[in-house]
PyMOL commands that place a pseudoatom at each C-alpha (Angstrom):
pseudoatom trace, name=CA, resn=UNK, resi=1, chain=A, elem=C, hetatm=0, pos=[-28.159, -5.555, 8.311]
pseudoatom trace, name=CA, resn=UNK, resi=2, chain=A, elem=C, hetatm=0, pos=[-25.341, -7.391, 7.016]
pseudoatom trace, name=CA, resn=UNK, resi=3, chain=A, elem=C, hetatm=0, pos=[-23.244, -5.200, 4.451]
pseudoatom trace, name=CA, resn=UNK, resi=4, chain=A, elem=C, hetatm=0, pos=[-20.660, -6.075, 1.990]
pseudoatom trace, name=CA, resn=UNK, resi=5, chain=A, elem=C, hetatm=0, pos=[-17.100, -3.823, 1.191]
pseudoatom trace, name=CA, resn=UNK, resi=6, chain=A, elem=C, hetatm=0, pos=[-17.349, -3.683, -2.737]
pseudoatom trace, name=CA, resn=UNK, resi=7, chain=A, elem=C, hetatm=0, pos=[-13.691, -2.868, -3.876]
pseudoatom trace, name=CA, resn=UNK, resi=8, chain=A, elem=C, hetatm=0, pos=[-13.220, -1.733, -7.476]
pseudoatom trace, name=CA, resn=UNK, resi=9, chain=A, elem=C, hetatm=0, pos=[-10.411, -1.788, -9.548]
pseudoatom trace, name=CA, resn=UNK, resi=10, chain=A, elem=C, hetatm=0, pos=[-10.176, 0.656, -12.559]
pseudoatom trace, name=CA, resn=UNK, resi=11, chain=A, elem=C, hetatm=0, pos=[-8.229, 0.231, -15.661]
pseudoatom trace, name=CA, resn=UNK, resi=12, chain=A, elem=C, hetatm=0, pos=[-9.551, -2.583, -17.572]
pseudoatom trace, name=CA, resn=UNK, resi=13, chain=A, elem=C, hetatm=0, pos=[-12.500, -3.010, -14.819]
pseudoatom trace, name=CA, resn=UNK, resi=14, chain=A, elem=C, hetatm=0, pos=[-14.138, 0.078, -14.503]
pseudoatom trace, name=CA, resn=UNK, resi=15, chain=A, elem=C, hetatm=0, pos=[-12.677, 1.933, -17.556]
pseudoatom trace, name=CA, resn=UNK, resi=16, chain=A, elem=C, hetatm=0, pos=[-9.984, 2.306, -20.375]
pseudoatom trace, name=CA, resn=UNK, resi=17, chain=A, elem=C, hetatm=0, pos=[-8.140, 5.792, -20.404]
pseudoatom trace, name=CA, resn=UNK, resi=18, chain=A, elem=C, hetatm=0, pos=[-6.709, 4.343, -23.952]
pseudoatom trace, name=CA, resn=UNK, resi=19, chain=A, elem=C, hetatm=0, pos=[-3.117, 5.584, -25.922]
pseudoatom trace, name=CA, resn=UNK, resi=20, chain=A, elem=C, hetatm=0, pos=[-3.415, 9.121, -24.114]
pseudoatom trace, name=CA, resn=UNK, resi=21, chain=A, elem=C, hetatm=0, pos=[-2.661, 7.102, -20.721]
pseudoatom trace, name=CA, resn=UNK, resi=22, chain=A, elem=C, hetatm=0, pos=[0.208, 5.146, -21.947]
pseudoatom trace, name=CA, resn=UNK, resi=23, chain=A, elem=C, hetatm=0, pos=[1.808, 8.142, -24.046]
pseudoatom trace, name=CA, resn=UNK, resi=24, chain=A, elem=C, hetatm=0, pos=[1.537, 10.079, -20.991]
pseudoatom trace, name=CA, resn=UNK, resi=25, chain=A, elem=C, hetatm=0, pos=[3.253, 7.116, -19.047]
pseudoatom trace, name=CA, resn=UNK, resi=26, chain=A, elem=C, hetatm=0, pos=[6.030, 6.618, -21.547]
pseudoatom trace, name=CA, resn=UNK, resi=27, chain=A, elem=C, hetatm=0, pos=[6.433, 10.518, -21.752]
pseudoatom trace, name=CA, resn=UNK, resi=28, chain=A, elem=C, hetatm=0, pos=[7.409, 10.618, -18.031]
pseudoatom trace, name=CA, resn=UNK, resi=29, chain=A, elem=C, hetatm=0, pos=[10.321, 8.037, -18.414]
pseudoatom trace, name=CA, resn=UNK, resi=30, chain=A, elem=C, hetatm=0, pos=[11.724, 9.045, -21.452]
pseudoatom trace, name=CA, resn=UNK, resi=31, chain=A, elem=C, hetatm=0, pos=[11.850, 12.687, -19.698]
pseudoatom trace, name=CA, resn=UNK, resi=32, chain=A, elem=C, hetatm=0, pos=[13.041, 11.144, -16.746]
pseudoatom trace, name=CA, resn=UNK, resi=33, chain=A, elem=C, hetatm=0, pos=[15.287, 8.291, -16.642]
pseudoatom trace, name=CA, resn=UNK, resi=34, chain=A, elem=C, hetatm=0, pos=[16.075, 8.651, -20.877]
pseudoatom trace, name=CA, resn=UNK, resi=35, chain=A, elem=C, hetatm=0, pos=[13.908, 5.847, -22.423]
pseudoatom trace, name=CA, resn=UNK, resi=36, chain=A, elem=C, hetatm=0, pos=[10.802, 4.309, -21.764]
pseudoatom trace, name=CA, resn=UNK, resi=37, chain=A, elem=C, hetatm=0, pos=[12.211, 0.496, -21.876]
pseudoatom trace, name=CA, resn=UNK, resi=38, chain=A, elem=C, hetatm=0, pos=[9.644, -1.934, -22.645]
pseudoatom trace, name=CA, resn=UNK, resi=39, chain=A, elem=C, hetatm=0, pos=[6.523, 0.056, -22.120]
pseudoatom trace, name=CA, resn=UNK, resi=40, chain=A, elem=C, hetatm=0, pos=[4.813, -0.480, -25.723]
pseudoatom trace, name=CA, resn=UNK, resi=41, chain=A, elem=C, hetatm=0, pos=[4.574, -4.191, -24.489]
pseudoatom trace, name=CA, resn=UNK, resi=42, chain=A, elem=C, hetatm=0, pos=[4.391, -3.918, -20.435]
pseudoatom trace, name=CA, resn=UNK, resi=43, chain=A, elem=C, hetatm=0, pos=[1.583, -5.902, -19.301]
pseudoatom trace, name=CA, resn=UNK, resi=44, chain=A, elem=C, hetatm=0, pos=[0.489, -3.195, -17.203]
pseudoatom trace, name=CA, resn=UNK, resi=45, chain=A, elem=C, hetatm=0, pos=[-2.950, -4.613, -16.048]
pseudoatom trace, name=CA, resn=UNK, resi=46, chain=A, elem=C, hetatm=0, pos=[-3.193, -5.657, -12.299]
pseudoatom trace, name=CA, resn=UNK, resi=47, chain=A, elem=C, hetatm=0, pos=[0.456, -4.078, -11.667]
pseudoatom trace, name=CA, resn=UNK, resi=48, chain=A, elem=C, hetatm=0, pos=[0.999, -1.104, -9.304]
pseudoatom trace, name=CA, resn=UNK, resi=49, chain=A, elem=C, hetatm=0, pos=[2.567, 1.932, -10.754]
pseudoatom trace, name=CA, resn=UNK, resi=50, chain=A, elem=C, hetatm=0, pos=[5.564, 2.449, -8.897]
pseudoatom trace, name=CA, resn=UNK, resi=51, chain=A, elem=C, hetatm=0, pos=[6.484, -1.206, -9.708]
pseudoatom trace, name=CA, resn=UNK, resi=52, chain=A, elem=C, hetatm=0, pos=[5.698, -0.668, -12.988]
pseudoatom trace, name=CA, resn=UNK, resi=53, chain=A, elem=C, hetatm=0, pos=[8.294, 2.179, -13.020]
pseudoatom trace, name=CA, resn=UNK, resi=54, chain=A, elem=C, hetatm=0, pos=[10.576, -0.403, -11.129]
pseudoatom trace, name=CA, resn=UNK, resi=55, chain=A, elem=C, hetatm=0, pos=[10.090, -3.261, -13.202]
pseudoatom trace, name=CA, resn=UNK, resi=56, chain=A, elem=C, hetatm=0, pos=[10.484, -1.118, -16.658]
pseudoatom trace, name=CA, resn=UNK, resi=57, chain=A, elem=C, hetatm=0, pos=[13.568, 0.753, -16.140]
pseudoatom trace, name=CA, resn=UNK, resi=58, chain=A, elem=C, hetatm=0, pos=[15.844, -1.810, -14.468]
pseudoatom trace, name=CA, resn=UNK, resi=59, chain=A, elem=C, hetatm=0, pos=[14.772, -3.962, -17.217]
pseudoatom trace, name=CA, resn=UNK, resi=60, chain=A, elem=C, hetatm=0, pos=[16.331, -1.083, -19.110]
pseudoatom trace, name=CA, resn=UNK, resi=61, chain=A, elem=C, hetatm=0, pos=[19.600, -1.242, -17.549]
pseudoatom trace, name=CA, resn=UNK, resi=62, chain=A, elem=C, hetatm=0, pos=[19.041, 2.077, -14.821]
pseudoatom trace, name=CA, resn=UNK, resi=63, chain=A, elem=C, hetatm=0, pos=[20.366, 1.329, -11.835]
pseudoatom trace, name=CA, resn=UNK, resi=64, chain=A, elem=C, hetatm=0, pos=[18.097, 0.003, -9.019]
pseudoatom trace, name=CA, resn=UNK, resi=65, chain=A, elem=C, hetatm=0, pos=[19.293, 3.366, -6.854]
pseudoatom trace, name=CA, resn=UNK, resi=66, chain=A, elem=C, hetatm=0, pos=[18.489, 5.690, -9.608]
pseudoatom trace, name=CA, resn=UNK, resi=67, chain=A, elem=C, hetatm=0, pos=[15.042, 4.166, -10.325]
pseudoatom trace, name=CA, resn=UNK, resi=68, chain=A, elem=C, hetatm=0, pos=[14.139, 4.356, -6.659]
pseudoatom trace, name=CA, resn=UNK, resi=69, chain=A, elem=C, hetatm=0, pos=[15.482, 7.801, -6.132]
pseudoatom trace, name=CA, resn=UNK, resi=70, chain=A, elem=C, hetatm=0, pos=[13.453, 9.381, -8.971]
pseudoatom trace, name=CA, resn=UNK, resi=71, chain=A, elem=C, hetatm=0, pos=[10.540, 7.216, -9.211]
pseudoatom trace, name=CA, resn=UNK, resi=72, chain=A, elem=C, hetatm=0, pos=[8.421, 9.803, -7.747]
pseudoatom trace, name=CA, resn=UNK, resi=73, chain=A, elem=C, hetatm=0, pos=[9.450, 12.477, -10.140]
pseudoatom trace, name=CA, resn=UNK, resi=74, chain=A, elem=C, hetatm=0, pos=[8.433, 9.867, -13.066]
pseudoatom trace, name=CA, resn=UNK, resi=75, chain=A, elem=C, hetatm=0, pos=[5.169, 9.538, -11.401]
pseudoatom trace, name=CA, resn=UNK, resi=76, chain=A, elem=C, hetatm=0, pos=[3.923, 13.386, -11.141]
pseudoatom trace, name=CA, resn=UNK, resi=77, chain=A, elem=C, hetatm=0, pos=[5.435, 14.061, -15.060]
pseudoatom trace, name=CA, resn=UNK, resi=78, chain=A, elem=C, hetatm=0, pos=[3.151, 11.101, -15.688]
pseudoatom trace, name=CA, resn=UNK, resi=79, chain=A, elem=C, hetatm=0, pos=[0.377, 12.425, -13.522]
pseudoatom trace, name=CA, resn=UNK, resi=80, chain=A, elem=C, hetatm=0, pos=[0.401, 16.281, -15.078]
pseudoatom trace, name=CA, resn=UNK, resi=81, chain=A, elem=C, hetatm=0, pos=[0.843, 15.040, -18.618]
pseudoatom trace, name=CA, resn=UNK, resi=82, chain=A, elem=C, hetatm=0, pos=[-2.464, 12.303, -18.038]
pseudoatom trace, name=CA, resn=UNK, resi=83, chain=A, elem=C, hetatm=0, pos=[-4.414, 15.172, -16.116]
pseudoatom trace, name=CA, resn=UNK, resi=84, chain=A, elem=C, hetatm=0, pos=[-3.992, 17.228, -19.577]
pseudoatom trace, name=CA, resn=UNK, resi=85, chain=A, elem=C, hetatm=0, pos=[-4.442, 14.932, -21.923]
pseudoatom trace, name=CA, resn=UNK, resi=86, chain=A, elem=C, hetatm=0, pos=[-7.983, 13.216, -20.196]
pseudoatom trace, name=CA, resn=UNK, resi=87, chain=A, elem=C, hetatm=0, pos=[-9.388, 16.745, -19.863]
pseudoatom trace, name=CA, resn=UNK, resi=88, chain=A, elem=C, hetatm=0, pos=[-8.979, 16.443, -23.773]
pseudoatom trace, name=CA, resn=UNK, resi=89, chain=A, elem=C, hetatm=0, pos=[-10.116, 12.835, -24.289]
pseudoatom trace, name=CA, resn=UNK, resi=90, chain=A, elem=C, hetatm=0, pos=[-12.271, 11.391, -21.461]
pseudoatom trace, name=CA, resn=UNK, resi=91, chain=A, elem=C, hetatm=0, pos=[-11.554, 7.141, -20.662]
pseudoatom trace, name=CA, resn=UNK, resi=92, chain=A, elem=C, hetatm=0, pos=[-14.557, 4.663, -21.823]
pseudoatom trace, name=CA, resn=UNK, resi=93, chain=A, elem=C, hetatm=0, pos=[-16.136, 3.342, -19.510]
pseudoatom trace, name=CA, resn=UNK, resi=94, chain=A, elem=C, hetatm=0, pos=[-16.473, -0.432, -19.783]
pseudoatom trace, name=CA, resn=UNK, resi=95, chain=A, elem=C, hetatm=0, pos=[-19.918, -2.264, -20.172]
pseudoatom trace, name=CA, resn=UNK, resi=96, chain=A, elem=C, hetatm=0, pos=[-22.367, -1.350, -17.834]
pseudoatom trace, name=CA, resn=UNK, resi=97, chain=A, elem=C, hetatm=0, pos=[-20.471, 0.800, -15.699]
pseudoatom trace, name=CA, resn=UNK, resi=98, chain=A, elem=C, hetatm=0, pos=[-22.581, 3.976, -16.140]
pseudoatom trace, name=CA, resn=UNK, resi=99, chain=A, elem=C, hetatm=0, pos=[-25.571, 2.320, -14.393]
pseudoatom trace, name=CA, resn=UNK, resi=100, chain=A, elem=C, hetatm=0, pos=[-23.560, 0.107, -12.156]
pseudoatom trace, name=CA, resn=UNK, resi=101, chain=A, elem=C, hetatm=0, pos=[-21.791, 2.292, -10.186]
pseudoatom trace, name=CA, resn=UNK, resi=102, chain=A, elem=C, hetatm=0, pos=[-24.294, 4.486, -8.788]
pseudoatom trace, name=CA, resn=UNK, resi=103, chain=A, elem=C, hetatm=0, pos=[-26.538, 1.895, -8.300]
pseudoatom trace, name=CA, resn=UNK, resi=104, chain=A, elem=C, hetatm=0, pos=[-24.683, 0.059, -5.751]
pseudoatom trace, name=CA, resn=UNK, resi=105, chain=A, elem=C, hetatm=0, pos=[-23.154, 3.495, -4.189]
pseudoatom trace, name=CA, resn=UNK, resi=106, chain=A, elem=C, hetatm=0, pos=[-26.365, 4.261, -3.446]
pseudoatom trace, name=CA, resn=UNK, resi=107, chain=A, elem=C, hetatm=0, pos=[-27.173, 0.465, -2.239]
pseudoatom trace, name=CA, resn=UNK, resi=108, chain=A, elem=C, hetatm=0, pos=[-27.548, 0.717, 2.006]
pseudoatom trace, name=CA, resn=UNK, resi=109, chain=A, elem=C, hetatm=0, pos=[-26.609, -2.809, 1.700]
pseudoatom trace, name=CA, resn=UNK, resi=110, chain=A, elem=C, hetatm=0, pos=[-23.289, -1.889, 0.265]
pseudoatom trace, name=CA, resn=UNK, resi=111, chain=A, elem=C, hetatm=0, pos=[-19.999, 0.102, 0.956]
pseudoatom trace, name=CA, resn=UNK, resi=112, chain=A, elem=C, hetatm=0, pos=[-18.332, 0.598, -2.193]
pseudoatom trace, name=CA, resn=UNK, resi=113, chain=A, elem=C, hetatm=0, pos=[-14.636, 1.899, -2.517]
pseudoatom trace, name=CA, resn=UNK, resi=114, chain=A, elem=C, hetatm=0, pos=[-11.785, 1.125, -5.013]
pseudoatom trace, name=CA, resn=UNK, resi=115, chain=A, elem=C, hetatm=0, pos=[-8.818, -1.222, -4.626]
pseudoatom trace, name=CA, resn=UNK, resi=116, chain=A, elem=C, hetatm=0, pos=[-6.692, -0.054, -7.613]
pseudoatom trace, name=CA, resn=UNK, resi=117, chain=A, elem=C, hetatm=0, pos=[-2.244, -0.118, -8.602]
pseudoatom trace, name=CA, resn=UNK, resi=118, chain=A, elem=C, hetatm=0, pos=[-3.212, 3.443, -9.324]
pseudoatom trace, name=CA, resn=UNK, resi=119, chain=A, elem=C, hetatm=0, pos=[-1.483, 6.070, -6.842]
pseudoatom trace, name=CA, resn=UNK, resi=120, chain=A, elem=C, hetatm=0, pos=[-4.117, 8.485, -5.459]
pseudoatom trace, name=CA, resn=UNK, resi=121, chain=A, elem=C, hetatm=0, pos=[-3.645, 11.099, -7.825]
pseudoatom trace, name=CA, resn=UNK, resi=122, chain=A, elem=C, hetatm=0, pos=[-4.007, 8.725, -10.940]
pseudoatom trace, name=CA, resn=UNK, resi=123, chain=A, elem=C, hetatm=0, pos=[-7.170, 7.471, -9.495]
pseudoatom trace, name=CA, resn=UNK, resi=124, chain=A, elem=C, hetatm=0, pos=[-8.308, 10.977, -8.792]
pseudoatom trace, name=CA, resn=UNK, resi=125, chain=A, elem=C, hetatm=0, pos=[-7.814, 12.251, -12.296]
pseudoatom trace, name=CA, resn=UNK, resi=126, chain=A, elem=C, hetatm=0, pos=[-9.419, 9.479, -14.322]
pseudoatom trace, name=CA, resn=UNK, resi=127, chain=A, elem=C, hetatm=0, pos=[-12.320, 8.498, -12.419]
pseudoatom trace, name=CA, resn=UNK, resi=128, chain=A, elem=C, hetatm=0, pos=[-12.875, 12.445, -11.875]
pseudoatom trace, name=CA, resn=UNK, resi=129, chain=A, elem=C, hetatm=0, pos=[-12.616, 12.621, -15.857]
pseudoatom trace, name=CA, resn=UNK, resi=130, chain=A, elem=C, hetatm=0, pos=[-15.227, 9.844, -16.369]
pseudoatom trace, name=CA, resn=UNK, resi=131, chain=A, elem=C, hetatm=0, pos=[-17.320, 10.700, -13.669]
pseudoatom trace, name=CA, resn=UNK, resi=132, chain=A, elem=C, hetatm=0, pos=[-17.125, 8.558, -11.230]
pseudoatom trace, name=CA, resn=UNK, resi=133, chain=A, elem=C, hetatm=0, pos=[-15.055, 10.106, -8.659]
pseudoatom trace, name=CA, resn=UNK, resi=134, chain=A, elem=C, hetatm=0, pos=[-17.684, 10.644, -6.139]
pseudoatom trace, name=CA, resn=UNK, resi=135, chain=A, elem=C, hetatm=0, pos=[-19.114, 7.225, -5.872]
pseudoatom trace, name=CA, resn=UNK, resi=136, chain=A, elem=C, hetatm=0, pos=[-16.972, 5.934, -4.026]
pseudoatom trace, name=CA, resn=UNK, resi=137, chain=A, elem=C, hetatm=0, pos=[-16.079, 5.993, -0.126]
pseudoatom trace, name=CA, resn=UNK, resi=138, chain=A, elem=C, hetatm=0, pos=[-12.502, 5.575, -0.375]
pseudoatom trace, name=CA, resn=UNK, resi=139, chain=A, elem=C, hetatm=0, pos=[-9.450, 3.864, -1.843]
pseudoatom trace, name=CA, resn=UNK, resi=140, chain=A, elem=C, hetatm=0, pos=[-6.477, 1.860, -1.419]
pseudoatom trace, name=CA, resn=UNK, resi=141, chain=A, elem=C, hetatm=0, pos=[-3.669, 3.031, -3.736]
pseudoatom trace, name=CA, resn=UNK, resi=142, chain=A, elem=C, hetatm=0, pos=[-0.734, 1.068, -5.237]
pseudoatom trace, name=CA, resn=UNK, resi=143, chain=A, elem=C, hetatm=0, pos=[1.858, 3.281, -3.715]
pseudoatom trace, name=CA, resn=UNK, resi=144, chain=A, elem=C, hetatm=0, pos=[0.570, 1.969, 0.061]
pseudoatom trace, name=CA, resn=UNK, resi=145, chain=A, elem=C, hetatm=0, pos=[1.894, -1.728, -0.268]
pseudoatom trace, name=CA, resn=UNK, resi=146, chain=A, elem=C, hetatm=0, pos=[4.478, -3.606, -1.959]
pseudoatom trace, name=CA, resn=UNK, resi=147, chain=A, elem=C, hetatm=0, pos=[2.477, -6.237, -3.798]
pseudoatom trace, name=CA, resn=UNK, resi=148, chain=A, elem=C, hetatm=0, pos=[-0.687, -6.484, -4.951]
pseudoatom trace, name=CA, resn=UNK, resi=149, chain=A, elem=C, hetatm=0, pos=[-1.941, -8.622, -2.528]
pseudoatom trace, name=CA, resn=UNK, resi=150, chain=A, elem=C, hetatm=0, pos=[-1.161, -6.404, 0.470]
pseudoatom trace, name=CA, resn=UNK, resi=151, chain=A, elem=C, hetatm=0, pos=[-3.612, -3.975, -0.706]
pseudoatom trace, name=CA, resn=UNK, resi=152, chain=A, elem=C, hetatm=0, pos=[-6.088, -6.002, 0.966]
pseudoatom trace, name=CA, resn=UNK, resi=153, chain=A, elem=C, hetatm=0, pos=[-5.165, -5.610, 4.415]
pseudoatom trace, name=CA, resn=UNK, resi=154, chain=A, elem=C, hetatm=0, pos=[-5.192, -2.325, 3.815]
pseudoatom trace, name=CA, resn=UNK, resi=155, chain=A, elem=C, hetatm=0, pos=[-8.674, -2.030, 2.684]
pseudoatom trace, name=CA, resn=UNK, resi=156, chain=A, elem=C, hetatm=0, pos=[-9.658, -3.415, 5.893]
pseudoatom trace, name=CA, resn=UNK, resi=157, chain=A, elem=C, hetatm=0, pos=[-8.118, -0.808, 8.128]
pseudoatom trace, name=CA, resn=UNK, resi=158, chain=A, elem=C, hetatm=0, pos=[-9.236, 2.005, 6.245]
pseudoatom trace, name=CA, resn=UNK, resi=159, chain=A, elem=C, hetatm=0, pos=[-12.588, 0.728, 5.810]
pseudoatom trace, name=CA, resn=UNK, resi=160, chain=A, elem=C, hetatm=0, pos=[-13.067, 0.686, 9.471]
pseudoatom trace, name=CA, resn=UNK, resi=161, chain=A, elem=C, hetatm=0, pos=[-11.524, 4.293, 9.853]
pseudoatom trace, name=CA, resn=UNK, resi=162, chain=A, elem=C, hetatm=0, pos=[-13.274, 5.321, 7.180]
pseudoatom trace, name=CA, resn=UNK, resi=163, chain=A, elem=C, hetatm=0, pos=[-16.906, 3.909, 7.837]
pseudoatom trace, name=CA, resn=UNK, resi=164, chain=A, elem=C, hetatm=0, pos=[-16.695, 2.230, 11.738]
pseudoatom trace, name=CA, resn=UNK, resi=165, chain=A, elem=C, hetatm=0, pos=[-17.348, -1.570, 10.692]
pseudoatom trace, name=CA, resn=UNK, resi=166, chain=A, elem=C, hetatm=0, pos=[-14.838, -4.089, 11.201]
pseudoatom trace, name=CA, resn=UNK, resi=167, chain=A, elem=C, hetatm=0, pos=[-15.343, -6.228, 8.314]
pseudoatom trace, name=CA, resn=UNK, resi=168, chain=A, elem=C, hetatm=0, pos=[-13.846, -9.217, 8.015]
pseudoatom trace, name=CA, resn=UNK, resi=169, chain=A, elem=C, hetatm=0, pos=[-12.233, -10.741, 4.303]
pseudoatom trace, name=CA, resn=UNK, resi=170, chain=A, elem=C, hetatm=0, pos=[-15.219, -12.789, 3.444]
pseudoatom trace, name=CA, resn=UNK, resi=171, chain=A, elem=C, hetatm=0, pos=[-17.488, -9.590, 3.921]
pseudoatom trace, name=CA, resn=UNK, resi=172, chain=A, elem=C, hetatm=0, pos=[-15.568, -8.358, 0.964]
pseudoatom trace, name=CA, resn=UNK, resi=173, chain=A, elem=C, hetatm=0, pos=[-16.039, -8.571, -3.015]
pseudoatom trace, name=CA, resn=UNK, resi=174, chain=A, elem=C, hetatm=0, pos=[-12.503, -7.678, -5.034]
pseudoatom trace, name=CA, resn=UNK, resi=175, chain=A, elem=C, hetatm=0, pos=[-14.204, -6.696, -8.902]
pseudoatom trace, name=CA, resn=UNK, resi=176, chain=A, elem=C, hetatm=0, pos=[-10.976, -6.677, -11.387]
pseudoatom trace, name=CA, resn=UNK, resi=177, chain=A, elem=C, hetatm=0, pos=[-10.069, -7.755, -14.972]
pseudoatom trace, name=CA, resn=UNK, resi=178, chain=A, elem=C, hetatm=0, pos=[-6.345, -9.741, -13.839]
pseudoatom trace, name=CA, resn=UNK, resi=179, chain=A, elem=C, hetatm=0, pos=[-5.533, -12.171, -12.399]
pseudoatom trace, name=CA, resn=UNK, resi=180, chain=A, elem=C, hetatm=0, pos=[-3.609, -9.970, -9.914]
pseudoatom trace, name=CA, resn=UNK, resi=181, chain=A, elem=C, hetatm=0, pos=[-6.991, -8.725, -8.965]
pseudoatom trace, name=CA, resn=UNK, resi=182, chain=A, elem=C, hetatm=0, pos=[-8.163, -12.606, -7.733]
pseudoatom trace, name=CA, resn=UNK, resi=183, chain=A, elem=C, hetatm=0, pos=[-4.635, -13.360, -5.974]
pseudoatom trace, name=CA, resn=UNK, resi=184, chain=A, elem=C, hetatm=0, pos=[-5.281, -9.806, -4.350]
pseudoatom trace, name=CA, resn=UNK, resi=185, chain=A, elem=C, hetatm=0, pos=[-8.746, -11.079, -2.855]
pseudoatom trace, name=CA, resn=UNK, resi=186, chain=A, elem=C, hetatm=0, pos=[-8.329, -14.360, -2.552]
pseudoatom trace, name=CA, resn=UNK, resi=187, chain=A, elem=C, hetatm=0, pos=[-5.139, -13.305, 0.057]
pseudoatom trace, name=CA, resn=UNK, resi=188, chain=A, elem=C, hetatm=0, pos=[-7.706, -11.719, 2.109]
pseudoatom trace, name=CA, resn=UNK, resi=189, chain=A, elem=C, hetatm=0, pos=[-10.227, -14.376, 1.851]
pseudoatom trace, name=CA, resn=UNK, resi=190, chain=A, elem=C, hetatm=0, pos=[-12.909, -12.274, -0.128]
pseudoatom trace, name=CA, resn=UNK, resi=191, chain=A, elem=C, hetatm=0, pos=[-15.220, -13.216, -3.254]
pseudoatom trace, name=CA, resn=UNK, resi=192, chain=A, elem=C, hetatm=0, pos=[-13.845, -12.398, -5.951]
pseudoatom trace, name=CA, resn=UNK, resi=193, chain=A, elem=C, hetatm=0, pos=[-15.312, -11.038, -9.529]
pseudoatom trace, name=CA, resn=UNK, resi=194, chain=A, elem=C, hetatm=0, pos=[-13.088, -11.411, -11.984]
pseudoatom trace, name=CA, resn=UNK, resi=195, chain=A, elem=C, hetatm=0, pos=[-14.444, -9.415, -16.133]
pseudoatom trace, name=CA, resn=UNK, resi=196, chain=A, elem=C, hetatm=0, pos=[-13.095, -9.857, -19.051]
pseudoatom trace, name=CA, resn=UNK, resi=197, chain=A, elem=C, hetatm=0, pos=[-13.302, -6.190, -19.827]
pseudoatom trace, name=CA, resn=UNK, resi=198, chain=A, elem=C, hetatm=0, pos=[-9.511, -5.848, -19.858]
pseudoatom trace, name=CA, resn=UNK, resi=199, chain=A, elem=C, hetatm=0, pos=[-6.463, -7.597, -21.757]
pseudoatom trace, name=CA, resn=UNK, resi=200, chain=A, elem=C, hetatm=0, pos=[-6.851, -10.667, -19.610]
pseudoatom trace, name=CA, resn=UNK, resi=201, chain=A, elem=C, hetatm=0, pos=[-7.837, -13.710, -21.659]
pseudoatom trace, name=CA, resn=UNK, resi=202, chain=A, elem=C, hetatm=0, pos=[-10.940, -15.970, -19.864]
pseudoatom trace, name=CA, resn=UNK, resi=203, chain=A, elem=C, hetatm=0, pos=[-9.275, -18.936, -19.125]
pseudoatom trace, name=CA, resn=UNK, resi=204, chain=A, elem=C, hetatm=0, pos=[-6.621, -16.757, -17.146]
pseudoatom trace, name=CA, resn=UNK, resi=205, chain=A, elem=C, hetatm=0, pos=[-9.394, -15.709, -14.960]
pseudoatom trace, name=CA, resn=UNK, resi=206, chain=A, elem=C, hetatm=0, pos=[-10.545, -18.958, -14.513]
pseudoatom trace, name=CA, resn=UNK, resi=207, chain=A, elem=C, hetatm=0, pos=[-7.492, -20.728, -13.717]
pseudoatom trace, name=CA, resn=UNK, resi=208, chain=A, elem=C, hetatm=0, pos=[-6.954, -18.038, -10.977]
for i in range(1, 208): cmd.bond("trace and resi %d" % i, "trace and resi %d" % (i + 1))
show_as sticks, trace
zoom trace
């Protein structure tokens, strides 16, 4: 039986963890580096969050060696101070979601993992919050490639480490809200299902 790798994004796409998310975020670099830069305006949808932490404070004026020397500490700040606010305010979850997910978990016709620019721990912590954790057979995280669009190659591997079938791109479906999400697929050669459930506007979608 032919199967398909289903590979989920999450904010915008599976769920919205909302102002406790971002005040956590802008927390960490304010504690960290001494200002959050741009972060009330960041487009953070489709990004990967150590770029984001990149892109944000040299923006700022921090030097590059600075920013990559304690990017890590911004992240787990960020981490602890989202794991304690979500177990106070748990994300939406986007149209449909509640019935989608297990459905095609439990699909035999369907392997379904997450492709996301959250790091492992992010992922952990939200989907874990909105119950969703344990759907899914893995993830690729957006500490584990540069760009967005080497996530995909990654998939692959771990896909076959993780389940023993060497799929190819166009056994793949990429589901995200940015157009980030379609280069990321499309780079890969997979289908791609781009929603509108995020801050992306239509015709971005399409146009990607």
């Amino acid at each position: 039986m032919s199967r398909r790798l289903l590979l989920f994004d999450i904010d915008g796409t599976l769920l919205s963890s909302g102002p406790p998310a971002s005040a956590a975020f802008s927390g960490a670099l304010e504690r960290v580096f001494g200002t959050a830069g741009s972060a009330s305006t960041y487009r953070f949808e489709g990004r990967l969050d150590p770029v984001i932490v990149r892109e944000l404070m040299e923006e700022a004026g921090i030097p590059a060696e600075t920013v990559e020397a304690r990017t890590r500490e911004a992240l787990d700040l960020y981490l602890d101070g989202l794991e304690e606010a979500l177990a106070k305010s748990r994300p939406t979850l986007k149209p449909g979601i509640e019935a989608l997910v297990p459905r095609v978990a439990a699909d035999p016709r369907a392997v379904t993992a997450l492709l996301t620019g959250n790091v492992e721990r992010g992922a952990r912590i939200k989907l874990t919050a909105a119950g969703l954790w344990h759907h899914f057979a893995f993830g690729v995280w957006g500490d584990e490639a540069p760009a967005r669009t080497g996530l995909g190659t990654v998939a692959l591997a771990r896909a076959a480490e993780k389940t023993g079938i060497a799929f190819r791109g166009e056994d793949c479906v990429v589901i995200g809200d940015s157009q980030h999400d379609v280069a990321c697929g499309k780079a890969i050669g997979a289908r791609v299902v781009a929603v509108t459930t995020g801050r992306t506007p239509r015709a971005t979608l399409e146009e990607a």
